[in-house]
N, C-alpha and C positions, 0 to 999 in steps of 0.2 A: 443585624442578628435578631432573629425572631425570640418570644418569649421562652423561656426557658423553664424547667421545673426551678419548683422554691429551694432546692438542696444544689443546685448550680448557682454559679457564679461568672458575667459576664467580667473578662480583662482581656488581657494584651499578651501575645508573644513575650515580648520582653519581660513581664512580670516573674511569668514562671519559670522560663529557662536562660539561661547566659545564650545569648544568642551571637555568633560571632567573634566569641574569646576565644578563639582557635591560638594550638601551639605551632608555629611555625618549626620547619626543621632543614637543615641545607643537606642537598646530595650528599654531600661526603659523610656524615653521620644516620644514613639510613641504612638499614641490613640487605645486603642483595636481593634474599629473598622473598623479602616484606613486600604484601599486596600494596601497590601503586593505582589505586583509580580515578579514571580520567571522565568529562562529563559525556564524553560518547561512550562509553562501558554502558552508560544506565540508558534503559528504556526507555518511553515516555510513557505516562500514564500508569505503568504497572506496577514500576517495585522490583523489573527485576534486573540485576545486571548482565548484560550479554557476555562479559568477556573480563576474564581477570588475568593482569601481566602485574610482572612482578618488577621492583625497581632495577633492576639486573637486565630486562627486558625491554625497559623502558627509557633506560640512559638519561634519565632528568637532567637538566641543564639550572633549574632556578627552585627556591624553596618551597617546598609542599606544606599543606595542615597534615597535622595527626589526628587522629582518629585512634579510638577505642571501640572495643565489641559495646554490643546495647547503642550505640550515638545512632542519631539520626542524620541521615548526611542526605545536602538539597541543594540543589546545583540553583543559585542566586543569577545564570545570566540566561538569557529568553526564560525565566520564570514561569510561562503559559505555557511549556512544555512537559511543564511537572515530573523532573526526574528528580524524587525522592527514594530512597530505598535505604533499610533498617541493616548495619554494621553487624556482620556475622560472625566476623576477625578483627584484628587491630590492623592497622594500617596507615600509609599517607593518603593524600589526594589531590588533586587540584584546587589553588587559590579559588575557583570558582564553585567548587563544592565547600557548603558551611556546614561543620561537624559541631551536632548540637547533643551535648548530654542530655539526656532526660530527666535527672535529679531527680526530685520525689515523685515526677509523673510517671503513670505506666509506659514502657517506650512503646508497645504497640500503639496506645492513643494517641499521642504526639505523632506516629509518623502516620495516621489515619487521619487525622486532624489539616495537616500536612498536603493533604490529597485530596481536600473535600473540596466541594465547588466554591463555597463560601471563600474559603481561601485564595483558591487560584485566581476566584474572579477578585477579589483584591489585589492581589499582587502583580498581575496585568494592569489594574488600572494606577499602584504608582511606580512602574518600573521606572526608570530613566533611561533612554536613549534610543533612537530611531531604527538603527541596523541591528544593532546588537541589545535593546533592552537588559537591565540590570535592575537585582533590589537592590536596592540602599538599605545601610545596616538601621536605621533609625527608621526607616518606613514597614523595616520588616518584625522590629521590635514593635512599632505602634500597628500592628496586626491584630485583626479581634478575635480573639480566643473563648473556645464558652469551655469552660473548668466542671467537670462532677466531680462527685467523690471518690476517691481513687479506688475505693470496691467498684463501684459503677464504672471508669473507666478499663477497669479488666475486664468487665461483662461485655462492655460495647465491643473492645477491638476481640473479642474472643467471637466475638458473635459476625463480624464485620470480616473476620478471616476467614470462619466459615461459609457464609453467604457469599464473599468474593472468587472463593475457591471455586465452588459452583458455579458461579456466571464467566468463570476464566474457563473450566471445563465446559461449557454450552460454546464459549468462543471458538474453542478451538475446535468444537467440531462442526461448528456452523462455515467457520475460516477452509474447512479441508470441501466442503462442498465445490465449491469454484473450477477446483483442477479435477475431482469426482466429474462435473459435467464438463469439462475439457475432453475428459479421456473417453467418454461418454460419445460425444459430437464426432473426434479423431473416430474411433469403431465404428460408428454409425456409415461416417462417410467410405471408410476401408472397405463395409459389407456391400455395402453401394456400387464403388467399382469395380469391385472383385464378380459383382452375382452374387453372392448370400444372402442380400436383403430380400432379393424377389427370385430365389431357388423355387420354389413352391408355386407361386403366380408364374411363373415360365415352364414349368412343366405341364402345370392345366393350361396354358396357352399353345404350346405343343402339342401336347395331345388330342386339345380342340382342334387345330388345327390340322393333324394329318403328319405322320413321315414326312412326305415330299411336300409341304410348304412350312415346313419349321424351320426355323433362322438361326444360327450360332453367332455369338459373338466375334466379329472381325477385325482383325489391328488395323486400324484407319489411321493415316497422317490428318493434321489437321486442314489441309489446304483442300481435301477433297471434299470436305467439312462446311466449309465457308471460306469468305478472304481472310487472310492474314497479310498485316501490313503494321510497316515500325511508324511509330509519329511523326512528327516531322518536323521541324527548328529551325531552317536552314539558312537566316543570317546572322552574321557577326559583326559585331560582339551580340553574345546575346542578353546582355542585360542591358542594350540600346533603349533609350525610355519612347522611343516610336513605338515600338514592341505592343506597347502594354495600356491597356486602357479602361473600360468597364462592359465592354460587348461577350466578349465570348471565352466562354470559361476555357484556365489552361492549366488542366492535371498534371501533378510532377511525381516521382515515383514515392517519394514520402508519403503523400496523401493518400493514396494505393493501400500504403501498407497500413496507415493508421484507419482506413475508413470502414472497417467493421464488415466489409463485402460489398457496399454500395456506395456509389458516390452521388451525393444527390447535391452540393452547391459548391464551389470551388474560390480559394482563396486568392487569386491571380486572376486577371483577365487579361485577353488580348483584347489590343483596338483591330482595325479593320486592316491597317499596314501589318500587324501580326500573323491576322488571317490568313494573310496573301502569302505566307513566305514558309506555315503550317495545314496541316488539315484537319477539319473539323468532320470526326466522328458521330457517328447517331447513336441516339439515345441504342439501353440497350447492348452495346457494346461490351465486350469483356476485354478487360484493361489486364495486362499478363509484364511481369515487371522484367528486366534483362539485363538490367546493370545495378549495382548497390544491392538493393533488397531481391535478390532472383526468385521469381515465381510467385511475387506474391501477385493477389487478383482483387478484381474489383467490377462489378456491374454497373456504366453508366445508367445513370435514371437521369441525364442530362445529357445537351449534346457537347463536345467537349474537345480539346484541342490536346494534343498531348508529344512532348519530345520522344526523340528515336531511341530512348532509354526505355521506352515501355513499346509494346504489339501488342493494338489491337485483333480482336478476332470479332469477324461480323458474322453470325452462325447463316446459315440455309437451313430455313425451318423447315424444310421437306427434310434434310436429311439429318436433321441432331437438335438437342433441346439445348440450348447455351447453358442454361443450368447446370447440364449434367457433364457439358467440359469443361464447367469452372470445378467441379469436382475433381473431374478426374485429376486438373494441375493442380488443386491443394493438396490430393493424398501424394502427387508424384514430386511435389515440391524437392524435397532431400533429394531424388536423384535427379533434376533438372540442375541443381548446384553444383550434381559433379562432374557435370561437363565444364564446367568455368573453368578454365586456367586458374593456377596458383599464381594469379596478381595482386599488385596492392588493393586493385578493388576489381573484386568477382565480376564479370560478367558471360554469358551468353549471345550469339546471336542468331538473327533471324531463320539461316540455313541450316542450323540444329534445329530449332524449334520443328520449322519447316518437314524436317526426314523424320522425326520421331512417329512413331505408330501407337495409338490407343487402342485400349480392346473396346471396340464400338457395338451395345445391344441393337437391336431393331428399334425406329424410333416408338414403336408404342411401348416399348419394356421402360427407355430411356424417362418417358413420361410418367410410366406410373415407379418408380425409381425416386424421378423428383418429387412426386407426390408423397412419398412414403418419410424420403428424407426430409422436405417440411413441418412434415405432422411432428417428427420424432425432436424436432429443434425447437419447434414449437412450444411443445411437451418439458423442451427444457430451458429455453425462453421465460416461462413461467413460472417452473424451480428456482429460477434465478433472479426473478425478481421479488418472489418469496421471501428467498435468503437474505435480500439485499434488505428486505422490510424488518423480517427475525433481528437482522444484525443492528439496524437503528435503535429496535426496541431494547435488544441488550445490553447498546451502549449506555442506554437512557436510564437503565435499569441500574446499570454502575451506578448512573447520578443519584438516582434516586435514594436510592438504598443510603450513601454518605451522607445524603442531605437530612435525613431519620434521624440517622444517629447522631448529628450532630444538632436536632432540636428535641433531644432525649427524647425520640418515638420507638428508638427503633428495642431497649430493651425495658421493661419493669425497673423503677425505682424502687429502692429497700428502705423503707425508714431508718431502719440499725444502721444504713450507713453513717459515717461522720461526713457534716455537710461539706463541701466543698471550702466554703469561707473559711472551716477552721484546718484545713490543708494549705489556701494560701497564706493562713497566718506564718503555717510550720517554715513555708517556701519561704516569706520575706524575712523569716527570724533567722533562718538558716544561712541565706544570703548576707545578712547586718551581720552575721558571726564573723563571717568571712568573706570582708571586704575587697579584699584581693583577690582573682579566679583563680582558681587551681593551678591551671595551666596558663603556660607564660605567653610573652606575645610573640619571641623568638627564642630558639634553643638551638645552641652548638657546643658541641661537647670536645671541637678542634681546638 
């Protein structure tokens, strides 16, 4: 813990608050409708609870803590996930949520305090146990605490609410960007195959061109297009470990779907007995999926082997830009699915694929099409890694901000305050009154 002003006072968790004297209560003595929270209800990071069920709802089988409005309740197991959040009700909750009064602290500070990096990264470093980390009640009591004067503690978390509020409003409109340029890219691509993108450059293309050599848009099967052809697999078993070796990459339709539109190194290889019994695709290729994931696609930038779960398409660059019929299958996606039979697992084949017709431009429209739709992905390519930089910095800004407050930067100290020291006096006289905690260790009223 860094220096502190002179009206603070470095201690302990446990100094100040009973940390862990939770009242126990069994099922049969809780009110049906009484808020039940469980350590998935809370958030991470934020404070807030997702979801409030009631014991009624929740059927408890084993004894819960109680909790009071004002406690601070902090889930003790994975500790580094920091779900703390401030009691707005009375209620039970999970043995693994510890329900801390605040006694003479302010409760916003405590549960800010609670949340700050300084703490977490304590409490990560003495959790116990491998899978499941855990505080221990004694490692979480010897926690270092920096104490001000409880006027100055209202100033901080008053000031700490405000300033969070605003960095949770910048989240959440930085958070909505993502799917903004999803729906952005889907239209882009819609205008694309529909004609709307290049309405305008196809008209002065026609009319450059003359009545009698202007082209309309034609429904084209793909095969008139280029090859179309399923992959190929064709011994059994096929997890025989001849199969498989470090020569030549072998795409499966997973890879397809996760590879962002390109596939450039592949997790699998065939050895040369694999080759022989598959075929190896050229670079280039557009990978078209037909079983499990349908329609999804992918542009080798490798040359590549692939089962009869997926169809390649080898375009004929005289007659089409492959670009622009990987387009056309991701806007037609949804109705390539609805040829699938209603099976356990969807597929399509080759002879569908095969008879379907695209609305096919001229190939120069086709090209300046793709041009237009790179620029525009481009453009939000860019946005997006903006956003992604915005959001680091505001995560960082969460930290920052906690880390202030909690080396008294973040508000003006008041002399008139009463210093700190003489608040802990009040806390350990108050304590020594009453030796005994308030609440019990167990209660049943059966």
């Amino acid at each position: 813990m860094s220096e502190l002003p002179a009206s603070w006072v470095k201690t302990t968790l446990g100094q100040v608050v009973s940390y862990a004297d939770n009242e126990t209560t069994d099922p049969a003595d809780m009110p049906p409708v009484a808020w039940l929270l469980e350590l998935e209800d809370i958030e991470r990071d934020t404070g807030k609870v997702l979801e409030r069920k009631t014991v009624e709802e929740r059927a408890p089988k084993s004894s819960k803590n109680r909790f009071q409005t004002g406690d601070v309740l902090y889930g003790k197991l994975r500790p580094y996930l920091n779900k703390v959040v401030r009691a707005d009700q009375d209620g039970f909750c999970s043995s693994e949520i510890i329900a801390i009064s605040p006694g003479l602290l302010d409760k916003n500070y405590l549960f800010h305090s609670m949340c700050s990096p300084d703490f977490i990264e304590y409490v990560s470093s003495v959790s116990h146990g491998m899978r499941m980390p855990r505080l221990g009640t004694q490692q979480a009591k010897s926690a270092p605490f920096a104490l001000p004067p409880l006027a100055e503690q209202t100033r901080i978390a008053a000031k700490l609410d405000e300033l969070l509020a605003q960095v949770d409003t910048l989240k959440a409109r930085i958070n909505a960007i993502p799917a903004l340029l999803k729906r952005f890219r889907q239209s882009v691509l819609a205008a694309a195959v529909s004609g709307r993108l290049t309405a305008e450059w196809r008209a002065l293309a026609n009319a450059s061109a003359g009545e009698e050599q202007s082209v309309a848009w034609q429904p084209t099967p793909l095969p008139l297009l280029g090859e179309l052809a399923r992959g190929k697999s064709k011994h059994r078993p096929r997890n025989d470990k001849r199969l498989f070796g470090d020569k030549h990459p072998f795409i499966q339709t997973g890879e397809i779907a996760n590879s962002a539109g390109r596939i450039k190194t592949a997790k699998i290889f065939y050895s040369d007995f694999g080759l022989a019994q598959s075929r190896l695709f050229p670079k280039d290729t557009l990978c078209i999926t037909i079983a499990a994931n349908i329609a999804d696609t992918a542009t080798l930038d490798i040359e590549a082997c692939f089962p009869d779960s997926v169809v390649g398409f080898i375009a004929n660059r005289e007659k089409c830009c492959p670009k622009f019929v990987k387009y056309l299958i991701d806007v037609n996606k949804q109705n390539l699915e609805a040829f699938a039979p209603a099976t356990a697992q969807k597929n399509i084949n080759l002879k569908v694929l095969s008879e379907l017709a695209f609305p096919m431009p001229p190939l120069a429209e086709q090209t300046e099409i793709v041009r237009r739709v790179e620029q525009l992905f481009i453009f939000a390519d860019q946005l997006e890694a903006k956003v992604a930089s915005a959001k680091s910095r505001i995560d960082h800004l969460t930290q920052s901000i906690l880390a202030k407050a909690f080396r008294g930067e973040l508000v003006p100290q008041d002399p008139s305050d009463e210093p700190a020291s003489v608040l802990l006096e009040r806390i350990q006289a108050q304590r020594a009154a009453a030796p005994k905690a308030k609440r019990g260790r167990k209660v049943s009223t059966r």
